[in-house]
N, C-alpha and C positions, 0 to 999 in steps of 0.2 A: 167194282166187286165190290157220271156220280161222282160226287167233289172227294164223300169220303166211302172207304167201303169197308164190311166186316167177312171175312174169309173166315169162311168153317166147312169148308169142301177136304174130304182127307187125304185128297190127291189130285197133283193136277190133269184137268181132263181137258177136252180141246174145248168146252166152254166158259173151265176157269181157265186155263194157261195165259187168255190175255189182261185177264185184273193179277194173277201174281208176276208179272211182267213189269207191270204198270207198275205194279209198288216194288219191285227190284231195280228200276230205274228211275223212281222218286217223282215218279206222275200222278201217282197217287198215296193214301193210307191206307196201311192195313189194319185193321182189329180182332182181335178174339180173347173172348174172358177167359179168365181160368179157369172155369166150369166146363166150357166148350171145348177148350186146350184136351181137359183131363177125360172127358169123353170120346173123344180122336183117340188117345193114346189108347183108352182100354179096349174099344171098336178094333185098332189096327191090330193089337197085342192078337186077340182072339179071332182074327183071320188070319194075320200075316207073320204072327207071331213076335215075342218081345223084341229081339234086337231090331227088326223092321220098325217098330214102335216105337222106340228110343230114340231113333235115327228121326225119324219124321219128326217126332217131338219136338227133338233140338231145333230141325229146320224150320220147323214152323217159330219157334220162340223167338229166334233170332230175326228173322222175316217182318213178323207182325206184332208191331205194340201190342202189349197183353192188358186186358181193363180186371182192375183187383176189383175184388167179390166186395164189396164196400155195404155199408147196412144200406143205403140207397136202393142198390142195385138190388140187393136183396129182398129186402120188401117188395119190390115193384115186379122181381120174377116173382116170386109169390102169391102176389096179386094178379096175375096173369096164369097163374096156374090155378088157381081158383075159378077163374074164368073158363080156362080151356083145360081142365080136370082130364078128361077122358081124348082129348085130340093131339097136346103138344107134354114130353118131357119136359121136365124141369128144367134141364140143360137149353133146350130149345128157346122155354121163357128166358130165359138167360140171355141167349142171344136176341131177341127180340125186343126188349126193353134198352138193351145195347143200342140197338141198330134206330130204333126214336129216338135215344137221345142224342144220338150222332150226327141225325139224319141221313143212315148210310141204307147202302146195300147190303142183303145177304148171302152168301154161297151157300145152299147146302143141298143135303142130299135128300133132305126130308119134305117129303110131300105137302105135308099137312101145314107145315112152318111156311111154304110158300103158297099156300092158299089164304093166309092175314091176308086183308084186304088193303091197313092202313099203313103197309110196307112197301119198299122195294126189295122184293126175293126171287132171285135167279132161280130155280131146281136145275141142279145140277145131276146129268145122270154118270155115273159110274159101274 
């Protein structure tokens, strides 16, 4: 979700359940920024509504090391959003400048975030 992985899938589905597996019994890492965190949260709220949303939250927080929004990180979503203006959220660059400099994986559900070339991204469907 690969030495290290970044999980941003909002649930686990039978193509992530084996990388949050992996990092429930310390086979692996997990990551997600707080940008990514708070985009889960707001996605789940307005399908599944708040308390479903709160609840995941937690489990995810707890789950997966959290990477702080740091001026680094910042610029460099930035810079990637610039690039990819009209294809990837901000939230997306986020994850994506994560995942180089981690060298990891990513889960997600977003198309477009798994068509980066100079990635490894799962698409995960839900």
């Amino acid at each position: 979700m690969t030495p290290v992985s970044l999980l941003f899938s909002s649930a686990e589905t039978k193509e992530s359940g084996p990388y949050f597996h992996d990092v429930e019994t310390n086979r692996r890492n997990g990551y997600v920024t707080l940008v990514n965190l708070s985009e889960f949260y707001y996605k789940t709220c307005a399908t599944l509504g708040e308390d479903t949303a709160k609840l995941h939250f937690y489990q995810l927080r707890e789950l997966l090391q959290t990477l702080e929004t740091d001026f680094e990180l910042s610029l460099s979503a930035g810079r990637e959003k610039c690039h990819h203006s009209s294809r990837l959220s901000l939230a997306d660059c986020f994850a994506l400048v994560a995942a180089r400099s981690l060298n990891a994986t990513i889960l997600t559900t977003d198309a477009e975030l798994a068509k980066i070339k100079d990635i490894d991204a799962k698409l995960i469907d839900i």
